[in-house]
PQR file of N, CA, C, O and H, with PARSE charges and radii, in Angstrom:
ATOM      1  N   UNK A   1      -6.479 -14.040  12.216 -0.4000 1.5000
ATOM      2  CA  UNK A   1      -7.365 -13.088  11.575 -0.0000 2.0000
ATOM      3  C   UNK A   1      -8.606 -12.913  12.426  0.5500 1.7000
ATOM      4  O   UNK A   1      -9.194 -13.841  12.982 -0.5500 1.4000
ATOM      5  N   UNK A   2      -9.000 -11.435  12.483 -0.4000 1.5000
ATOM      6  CA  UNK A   2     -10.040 -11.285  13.248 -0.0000 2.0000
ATOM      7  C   UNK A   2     -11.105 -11.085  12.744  0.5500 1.7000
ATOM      8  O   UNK A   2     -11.157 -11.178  11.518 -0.5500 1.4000
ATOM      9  H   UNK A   2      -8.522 -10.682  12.031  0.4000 1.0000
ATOM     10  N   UNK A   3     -12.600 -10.666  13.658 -0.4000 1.5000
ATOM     11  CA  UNK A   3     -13.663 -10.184  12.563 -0.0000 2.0000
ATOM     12  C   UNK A   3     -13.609  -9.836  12.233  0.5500 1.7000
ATOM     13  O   UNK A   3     -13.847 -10.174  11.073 -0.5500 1.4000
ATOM     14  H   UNK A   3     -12.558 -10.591  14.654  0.4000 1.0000
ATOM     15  N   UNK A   4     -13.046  -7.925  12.568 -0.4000 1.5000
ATOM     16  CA  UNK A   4     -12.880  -7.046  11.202 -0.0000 2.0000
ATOM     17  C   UNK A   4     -12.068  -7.339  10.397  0.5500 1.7000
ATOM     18  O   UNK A   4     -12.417  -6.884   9.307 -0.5500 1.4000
ATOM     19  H   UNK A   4     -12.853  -7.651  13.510  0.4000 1.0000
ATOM     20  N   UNK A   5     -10.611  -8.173  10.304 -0.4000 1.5000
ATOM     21  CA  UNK A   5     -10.238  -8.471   8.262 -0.0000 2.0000
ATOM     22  C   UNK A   5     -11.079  -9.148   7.729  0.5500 1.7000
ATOM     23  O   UNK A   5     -11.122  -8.804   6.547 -0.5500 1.4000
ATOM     24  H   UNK A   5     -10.327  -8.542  11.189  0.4000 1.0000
ATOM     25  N   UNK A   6     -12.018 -10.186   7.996 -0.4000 1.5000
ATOM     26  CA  UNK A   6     -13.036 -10.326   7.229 -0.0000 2.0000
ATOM     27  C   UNK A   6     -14.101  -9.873   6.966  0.5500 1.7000
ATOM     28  O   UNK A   6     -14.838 -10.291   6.073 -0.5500 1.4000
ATOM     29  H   UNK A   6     -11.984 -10.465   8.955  0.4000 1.0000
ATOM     30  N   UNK A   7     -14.424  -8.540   8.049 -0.4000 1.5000
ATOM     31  CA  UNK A   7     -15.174  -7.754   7.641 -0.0000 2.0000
ATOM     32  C   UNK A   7     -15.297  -6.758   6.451  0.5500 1.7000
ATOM     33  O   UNK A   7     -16.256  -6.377   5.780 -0.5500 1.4000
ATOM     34  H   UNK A   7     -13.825  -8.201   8.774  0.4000 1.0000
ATOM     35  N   UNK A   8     -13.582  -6.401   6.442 -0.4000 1.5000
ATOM     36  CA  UNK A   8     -12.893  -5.409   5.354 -0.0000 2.0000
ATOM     37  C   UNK A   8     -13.220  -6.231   4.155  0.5500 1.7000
ATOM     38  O   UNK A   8     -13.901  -5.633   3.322 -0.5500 1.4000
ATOM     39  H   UNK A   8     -12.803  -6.711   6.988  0.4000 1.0000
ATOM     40  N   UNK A   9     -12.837  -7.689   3.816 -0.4000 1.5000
ATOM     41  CA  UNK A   9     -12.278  -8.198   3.138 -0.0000 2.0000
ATOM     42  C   UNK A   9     -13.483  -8.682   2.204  0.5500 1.7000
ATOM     43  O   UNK A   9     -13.428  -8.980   1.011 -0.5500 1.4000
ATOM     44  H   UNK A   9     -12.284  -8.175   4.493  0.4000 1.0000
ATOM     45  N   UNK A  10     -14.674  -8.680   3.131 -0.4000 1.5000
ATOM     46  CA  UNK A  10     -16.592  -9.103   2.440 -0.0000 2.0000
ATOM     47  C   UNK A  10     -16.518  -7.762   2.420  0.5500 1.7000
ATOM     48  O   UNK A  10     -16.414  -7.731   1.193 -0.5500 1.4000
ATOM     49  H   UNK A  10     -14.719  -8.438   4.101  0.4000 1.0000
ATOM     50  N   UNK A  11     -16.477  -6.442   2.768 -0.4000 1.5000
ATOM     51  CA  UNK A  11     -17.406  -5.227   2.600 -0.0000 2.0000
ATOM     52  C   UNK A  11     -17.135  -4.719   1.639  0.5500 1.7000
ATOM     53  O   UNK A  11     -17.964  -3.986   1.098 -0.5500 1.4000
ATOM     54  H   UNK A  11     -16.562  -6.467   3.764  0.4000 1.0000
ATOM     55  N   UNK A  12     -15.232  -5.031   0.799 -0.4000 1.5000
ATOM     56  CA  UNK A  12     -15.030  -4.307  -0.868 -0.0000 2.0000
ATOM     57  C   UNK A  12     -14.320  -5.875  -1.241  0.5500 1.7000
ATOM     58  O   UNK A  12     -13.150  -6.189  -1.019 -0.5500 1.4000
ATOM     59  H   UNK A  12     -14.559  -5.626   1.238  0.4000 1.0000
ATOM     60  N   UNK A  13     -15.369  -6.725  -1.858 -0.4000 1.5000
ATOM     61  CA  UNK A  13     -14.809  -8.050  -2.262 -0.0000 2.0000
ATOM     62  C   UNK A  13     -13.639  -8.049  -3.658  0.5500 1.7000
ATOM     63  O   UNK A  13     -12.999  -9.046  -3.990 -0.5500 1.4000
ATOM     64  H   UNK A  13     -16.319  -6.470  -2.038  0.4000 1.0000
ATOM     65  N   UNK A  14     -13.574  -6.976  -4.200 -0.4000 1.5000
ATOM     66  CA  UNK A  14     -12.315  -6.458  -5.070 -0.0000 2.0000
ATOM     67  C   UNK A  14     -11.067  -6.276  -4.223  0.5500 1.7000
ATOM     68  O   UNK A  14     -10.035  -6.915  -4.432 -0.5500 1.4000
ATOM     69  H   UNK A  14     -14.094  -6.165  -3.929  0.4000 1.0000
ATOM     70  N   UNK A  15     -11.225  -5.257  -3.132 -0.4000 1.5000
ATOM     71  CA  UNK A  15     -10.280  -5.366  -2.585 -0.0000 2.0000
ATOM     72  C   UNK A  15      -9.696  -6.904  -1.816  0.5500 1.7000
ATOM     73  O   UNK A  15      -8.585  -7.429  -1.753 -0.5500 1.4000
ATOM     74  H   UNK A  15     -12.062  -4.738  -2.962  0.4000 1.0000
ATOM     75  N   UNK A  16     -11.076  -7.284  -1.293 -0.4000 1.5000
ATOM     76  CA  UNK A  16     -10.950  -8.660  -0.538 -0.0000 2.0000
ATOM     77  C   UNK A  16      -9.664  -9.793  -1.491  0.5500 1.7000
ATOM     78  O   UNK A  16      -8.660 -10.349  -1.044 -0.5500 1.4000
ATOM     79  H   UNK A  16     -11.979  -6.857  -1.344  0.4000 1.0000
ATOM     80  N   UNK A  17     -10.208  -9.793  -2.823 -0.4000 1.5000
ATOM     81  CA  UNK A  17      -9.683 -10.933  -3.812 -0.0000 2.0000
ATOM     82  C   UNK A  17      -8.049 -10.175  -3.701  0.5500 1.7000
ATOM     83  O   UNK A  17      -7.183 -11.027  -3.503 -0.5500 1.4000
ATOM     84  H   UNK A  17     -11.023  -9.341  -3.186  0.4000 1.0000
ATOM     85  N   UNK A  18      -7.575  -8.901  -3.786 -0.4000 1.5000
ATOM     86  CA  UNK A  18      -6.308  -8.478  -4.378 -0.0000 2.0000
ATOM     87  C   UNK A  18      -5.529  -8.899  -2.621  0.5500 1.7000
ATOM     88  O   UNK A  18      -4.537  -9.607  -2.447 -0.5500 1.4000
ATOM     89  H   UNK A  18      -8.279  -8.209  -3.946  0.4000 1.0000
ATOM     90  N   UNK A  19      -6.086  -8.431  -1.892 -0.4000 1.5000
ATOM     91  CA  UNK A  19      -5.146  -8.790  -0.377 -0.0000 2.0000
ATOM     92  C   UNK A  19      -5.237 -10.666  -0.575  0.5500 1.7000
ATOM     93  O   UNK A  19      -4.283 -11.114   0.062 -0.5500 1.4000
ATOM     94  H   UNK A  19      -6.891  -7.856  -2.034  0.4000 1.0000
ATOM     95  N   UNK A  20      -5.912 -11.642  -1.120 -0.4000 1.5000
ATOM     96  CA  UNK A  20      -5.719 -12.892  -0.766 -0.0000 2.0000
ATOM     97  C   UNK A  20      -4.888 -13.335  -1.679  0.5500 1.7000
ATOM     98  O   UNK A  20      -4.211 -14.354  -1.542 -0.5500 1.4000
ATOM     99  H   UNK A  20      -6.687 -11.278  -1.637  0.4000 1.0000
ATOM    100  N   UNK A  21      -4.882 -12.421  -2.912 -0.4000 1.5000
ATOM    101  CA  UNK A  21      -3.884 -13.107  -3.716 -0.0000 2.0000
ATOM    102  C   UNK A  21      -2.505 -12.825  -3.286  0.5500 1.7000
ATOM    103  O   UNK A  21      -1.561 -13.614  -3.334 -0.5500 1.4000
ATOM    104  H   UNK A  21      -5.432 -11.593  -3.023  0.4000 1.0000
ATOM    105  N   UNK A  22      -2.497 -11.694  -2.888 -0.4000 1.5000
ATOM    106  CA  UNK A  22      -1.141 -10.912  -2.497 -0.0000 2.0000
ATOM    107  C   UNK A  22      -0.201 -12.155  -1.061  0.5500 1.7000
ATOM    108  O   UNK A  22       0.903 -12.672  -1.233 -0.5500 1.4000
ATOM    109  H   UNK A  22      -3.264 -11.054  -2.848  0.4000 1.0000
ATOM    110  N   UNK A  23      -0.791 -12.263  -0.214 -0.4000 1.5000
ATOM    111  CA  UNK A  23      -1.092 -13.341   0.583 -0.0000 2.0000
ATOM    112  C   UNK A  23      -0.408 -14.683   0.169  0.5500 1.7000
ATOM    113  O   UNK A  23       0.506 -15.340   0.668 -0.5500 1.4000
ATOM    114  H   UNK A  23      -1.688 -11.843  -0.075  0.4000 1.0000
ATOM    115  N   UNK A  24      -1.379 -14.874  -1.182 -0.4000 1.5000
ATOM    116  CA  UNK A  24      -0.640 -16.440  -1.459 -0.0000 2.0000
ATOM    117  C   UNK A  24       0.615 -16.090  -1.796  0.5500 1.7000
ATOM    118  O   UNK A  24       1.532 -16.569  -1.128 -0.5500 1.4000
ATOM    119  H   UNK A  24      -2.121 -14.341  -1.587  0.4000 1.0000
ATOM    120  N   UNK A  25       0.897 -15.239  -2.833 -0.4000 1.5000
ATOM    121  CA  UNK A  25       2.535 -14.463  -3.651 -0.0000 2.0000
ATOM    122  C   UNK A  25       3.248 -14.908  -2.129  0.5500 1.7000
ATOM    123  O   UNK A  25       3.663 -16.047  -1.918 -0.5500 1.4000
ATOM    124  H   UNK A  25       0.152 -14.850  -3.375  0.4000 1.0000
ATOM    125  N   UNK A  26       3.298 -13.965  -1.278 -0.4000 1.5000
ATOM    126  CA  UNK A  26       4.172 -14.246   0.034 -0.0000 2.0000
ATOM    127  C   UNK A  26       4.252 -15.130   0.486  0.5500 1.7000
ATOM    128  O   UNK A  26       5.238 -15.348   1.190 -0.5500 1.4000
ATOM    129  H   UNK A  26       2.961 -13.040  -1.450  0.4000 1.0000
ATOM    130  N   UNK A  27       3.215 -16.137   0.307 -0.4000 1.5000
ATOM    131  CA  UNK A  27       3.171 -17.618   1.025 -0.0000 2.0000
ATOM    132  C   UNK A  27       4.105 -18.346   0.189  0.5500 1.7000
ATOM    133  O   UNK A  27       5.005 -19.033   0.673 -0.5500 1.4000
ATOM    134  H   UNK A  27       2.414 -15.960  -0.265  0.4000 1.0000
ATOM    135  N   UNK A  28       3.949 -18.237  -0.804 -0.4000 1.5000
ATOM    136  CA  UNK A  28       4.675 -19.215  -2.076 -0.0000 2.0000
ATOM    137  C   UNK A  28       5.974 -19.243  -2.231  0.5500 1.7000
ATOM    138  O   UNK A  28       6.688 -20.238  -2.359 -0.5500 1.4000
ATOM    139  H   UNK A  28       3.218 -17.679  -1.197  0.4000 1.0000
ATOM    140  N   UNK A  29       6.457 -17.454  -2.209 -0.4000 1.5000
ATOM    141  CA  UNK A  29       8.056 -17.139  -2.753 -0.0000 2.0000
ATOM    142  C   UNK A  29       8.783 -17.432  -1.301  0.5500 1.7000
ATOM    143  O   UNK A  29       8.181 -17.366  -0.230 -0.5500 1.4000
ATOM    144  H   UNK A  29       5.877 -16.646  -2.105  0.4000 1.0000
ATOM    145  N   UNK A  30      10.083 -17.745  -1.436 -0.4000 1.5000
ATOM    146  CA  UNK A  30      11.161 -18.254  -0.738 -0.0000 2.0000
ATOM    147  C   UNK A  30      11.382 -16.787   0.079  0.5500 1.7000
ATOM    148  O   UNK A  30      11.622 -16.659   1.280 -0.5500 1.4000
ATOM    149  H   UNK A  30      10.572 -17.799  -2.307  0.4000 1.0000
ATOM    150  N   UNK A  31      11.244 -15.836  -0.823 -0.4000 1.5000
ATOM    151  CA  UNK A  31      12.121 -14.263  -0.266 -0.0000 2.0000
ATOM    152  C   UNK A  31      11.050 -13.193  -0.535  0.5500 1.7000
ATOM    153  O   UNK A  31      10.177 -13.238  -1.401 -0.5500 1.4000
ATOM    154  H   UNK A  31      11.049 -15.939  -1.798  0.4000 1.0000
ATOM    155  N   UNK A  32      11.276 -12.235   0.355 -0.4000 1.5000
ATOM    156  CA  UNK A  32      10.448 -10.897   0.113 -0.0000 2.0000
ATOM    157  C   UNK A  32      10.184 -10.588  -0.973  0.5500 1.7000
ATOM    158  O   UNK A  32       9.094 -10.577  -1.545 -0.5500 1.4000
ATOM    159  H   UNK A  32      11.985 -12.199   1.058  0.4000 1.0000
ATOM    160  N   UNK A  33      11.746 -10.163  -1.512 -0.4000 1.5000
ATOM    161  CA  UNK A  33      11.636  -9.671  -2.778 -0.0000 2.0000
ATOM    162  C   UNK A  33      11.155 -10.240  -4.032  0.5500 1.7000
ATOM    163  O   UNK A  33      10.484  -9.658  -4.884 -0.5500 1.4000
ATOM    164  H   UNK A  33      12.631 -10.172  -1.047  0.4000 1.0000
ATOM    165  N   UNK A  34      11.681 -11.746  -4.050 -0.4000 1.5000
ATOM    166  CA  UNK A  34      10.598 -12.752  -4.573 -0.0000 2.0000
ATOM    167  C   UNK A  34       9.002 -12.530  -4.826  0.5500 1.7000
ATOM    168  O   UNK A  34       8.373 -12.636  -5.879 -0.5500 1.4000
ATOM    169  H   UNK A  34      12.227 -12.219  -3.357  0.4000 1.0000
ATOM    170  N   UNK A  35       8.634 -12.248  -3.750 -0.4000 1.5000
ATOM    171  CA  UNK A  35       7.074 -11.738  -3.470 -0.0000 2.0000
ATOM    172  C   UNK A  35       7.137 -10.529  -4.423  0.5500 1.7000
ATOM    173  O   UNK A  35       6.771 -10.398  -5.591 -0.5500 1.4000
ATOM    174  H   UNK A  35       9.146 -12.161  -2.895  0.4000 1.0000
ATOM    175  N   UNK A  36       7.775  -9.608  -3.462 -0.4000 1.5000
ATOM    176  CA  UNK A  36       7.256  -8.287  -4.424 -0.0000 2.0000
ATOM    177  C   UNK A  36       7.340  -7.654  -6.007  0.5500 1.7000
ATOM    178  O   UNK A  36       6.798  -6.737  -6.625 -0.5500 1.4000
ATOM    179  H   UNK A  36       8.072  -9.714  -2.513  0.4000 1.0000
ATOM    180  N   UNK A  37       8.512  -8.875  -6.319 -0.4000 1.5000
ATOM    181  CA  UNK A  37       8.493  -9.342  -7.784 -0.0000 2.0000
ATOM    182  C   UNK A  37       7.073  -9.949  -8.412  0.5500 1.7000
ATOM    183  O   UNK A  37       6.456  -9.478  -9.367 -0.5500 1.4000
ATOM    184  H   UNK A  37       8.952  -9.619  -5.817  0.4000 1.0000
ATOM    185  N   UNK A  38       6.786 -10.896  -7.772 -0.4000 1.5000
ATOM    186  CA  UNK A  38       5.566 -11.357  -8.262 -0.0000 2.0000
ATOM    187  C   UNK A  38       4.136 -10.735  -7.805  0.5500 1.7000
ATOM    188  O   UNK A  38       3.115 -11.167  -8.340 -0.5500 1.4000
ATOM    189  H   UNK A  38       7.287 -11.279  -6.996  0.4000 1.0000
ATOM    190  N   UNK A  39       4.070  -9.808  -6.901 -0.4000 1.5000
ATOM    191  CA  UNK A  39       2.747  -8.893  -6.874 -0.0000 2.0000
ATOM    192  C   UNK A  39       3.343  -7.977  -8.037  0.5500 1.7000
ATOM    193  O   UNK A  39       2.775  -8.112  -9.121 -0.5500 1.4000
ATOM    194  H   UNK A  39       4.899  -9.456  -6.467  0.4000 1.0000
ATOM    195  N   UNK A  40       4.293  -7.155  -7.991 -0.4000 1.5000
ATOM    196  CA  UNK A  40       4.300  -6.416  -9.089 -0.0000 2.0000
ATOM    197  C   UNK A  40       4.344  -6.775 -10.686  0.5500 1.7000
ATOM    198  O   UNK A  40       4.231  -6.013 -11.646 -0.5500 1.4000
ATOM    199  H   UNK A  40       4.755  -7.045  -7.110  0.4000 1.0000
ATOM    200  N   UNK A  41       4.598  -8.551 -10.636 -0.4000 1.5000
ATOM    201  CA  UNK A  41       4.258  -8.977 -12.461 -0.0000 2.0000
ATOM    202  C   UNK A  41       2.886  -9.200 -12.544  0.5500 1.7000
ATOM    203  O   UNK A  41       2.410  -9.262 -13.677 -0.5500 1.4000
ATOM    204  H   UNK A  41       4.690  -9.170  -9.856  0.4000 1.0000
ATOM    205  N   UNK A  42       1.859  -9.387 -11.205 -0.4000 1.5000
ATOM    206  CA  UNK A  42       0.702  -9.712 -11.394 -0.0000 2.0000
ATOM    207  C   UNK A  42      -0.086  -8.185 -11.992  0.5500 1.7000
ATOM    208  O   UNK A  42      -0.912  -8.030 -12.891 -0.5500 1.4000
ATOM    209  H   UNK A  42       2.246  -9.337 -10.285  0.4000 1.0000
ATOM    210  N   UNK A  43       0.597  -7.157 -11.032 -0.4000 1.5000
ATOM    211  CA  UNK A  43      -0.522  -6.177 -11.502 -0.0000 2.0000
ATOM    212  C   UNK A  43       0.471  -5.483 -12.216  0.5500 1.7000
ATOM    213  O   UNK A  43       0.589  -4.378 -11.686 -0.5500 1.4000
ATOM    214  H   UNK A  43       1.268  -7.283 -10.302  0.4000 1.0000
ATOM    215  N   UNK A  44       1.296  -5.611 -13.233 -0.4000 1.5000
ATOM    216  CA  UNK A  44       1.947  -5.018 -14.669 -0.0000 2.0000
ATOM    217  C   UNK A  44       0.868  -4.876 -15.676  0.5500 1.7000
ATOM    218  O   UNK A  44       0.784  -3.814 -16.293 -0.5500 1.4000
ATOM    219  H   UNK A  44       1.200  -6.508 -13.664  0.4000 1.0000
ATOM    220  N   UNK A  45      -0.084  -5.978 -15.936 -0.4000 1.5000
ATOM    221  CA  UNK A  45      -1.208  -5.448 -17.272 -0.0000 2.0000
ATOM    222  C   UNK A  45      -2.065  -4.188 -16.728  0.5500 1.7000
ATOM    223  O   UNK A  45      -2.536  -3.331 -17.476 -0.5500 1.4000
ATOM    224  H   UNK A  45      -0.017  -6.840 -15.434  0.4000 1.0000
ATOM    225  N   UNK A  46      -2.205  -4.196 -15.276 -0.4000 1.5000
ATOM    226  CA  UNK A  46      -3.281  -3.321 -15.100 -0.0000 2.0000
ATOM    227  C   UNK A  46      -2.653  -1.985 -14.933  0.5500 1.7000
ATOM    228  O   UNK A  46      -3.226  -0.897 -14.873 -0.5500 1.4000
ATOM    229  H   UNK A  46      -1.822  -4.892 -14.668  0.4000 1.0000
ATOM    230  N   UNK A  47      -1.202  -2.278 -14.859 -0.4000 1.5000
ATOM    231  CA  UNK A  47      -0.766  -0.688 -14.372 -0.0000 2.0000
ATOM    232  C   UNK A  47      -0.016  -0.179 -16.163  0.5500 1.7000
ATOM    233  O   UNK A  47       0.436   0.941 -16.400 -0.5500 1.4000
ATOM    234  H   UNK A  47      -0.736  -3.162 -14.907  0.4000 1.0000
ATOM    235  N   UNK A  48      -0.068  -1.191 -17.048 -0.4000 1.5000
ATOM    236  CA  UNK A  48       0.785  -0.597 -18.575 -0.0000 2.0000
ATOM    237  C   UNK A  48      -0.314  -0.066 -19.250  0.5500 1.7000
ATOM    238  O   UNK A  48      -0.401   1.036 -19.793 -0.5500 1.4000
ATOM    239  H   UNK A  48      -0.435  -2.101 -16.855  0.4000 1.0000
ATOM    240  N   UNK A  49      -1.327  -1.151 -19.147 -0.4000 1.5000
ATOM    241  CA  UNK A  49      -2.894  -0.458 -19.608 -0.0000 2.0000
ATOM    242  C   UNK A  49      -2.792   1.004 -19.960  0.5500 1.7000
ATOM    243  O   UNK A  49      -2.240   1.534 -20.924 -0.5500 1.4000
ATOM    244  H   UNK A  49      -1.256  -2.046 -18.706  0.4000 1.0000
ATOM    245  N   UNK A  50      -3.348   1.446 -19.113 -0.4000 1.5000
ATOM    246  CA  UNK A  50      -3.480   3.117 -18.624 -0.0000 2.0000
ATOM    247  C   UNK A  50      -2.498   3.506 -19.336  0.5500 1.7000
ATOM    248  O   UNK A  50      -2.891   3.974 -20.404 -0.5500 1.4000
ATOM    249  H   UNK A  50      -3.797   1.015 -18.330  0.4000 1.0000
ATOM    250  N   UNK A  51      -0.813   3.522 -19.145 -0.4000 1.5000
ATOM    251  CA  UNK A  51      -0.259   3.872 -19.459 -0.0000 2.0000
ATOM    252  C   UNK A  51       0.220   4.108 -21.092  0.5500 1.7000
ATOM    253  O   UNK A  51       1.001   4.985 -21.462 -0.5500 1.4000
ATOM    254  H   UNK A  51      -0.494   3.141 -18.278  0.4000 1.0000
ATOM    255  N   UNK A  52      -0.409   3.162 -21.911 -0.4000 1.5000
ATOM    256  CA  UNK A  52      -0.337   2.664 -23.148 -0.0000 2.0000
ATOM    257  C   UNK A  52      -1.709   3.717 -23.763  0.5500 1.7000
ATOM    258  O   UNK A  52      -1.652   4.209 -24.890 -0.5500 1.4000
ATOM    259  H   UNK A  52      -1.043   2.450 -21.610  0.4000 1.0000
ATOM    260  N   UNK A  53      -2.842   3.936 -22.867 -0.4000 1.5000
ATOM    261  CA  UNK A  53      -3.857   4.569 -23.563 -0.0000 2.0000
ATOM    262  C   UNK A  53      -3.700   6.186 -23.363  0.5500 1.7000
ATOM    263  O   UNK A  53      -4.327   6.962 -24.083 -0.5500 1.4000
ATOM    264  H   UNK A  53      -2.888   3.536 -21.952  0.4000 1.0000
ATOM    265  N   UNK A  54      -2.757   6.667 -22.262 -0.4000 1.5000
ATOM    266  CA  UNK A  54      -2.485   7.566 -22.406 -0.0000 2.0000
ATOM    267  C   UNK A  54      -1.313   8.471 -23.215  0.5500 1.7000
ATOM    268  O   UNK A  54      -1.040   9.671 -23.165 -0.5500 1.4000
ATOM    269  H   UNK A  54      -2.248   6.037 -21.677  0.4000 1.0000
ATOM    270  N   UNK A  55      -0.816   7.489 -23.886 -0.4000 1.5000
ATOM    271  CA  UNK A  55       0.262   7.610 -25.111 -0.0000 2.0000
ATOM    272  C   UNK A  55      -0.399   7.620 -26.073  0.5500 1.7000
ATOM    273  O   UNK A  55      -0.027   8.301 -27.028 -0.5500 1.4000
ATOM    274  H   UNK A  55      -1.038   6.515 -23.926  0.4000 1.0000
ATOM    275  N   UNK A  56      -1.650   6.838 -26.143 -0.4000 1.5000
ATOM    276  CA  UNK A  56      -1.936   7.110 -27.760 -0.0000 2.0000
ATOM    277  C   UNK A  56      -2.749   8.752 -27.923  0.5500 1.7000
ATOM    278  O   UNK A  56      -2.808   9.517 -28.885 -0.5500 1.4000
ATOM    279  H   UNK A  56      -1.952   6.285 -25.367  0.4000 1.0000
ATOM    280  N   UNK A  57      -3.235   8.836 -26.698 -0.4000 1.5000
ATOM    281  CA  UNK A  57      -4.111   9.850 -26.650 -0.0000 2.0000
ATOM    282  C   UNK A  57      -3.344  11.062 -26.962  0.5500 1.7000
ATOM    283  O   UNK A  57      -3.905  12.157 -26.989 -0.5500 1.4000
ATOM    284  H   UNK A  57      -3.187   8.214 -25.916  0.4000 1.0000
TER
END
């Protein structure tokens, strides 16, 4: 890692936190898809949210 990903990563510390978690997911799971299973159960509340308030509406 160079200066600028930690430049990116301090300059939108929201974004910073979602790339390190994403990071560990890949570090952890055995398989890709593994991973991309588990980034996509992590951000399921934030993406049904929306979706749930625009049904009631």
């Amino acid at each position: 890692m160079g200066h600028y990903t930690f430049a990116i990563l301090t300059a939108i510390p929201r974004l910073g936190l979602i790339i390190i978690c994403n990071v560990e997911f890949v570090m952890i799971a055995d398989s890709p898809a593994l991973a991309c299973g588990l980034i996509v159960a992590s951000m399921f509340p934030a993406l049904i949210f929306p979706l749930i308030l625009l049904g009631v509406q």
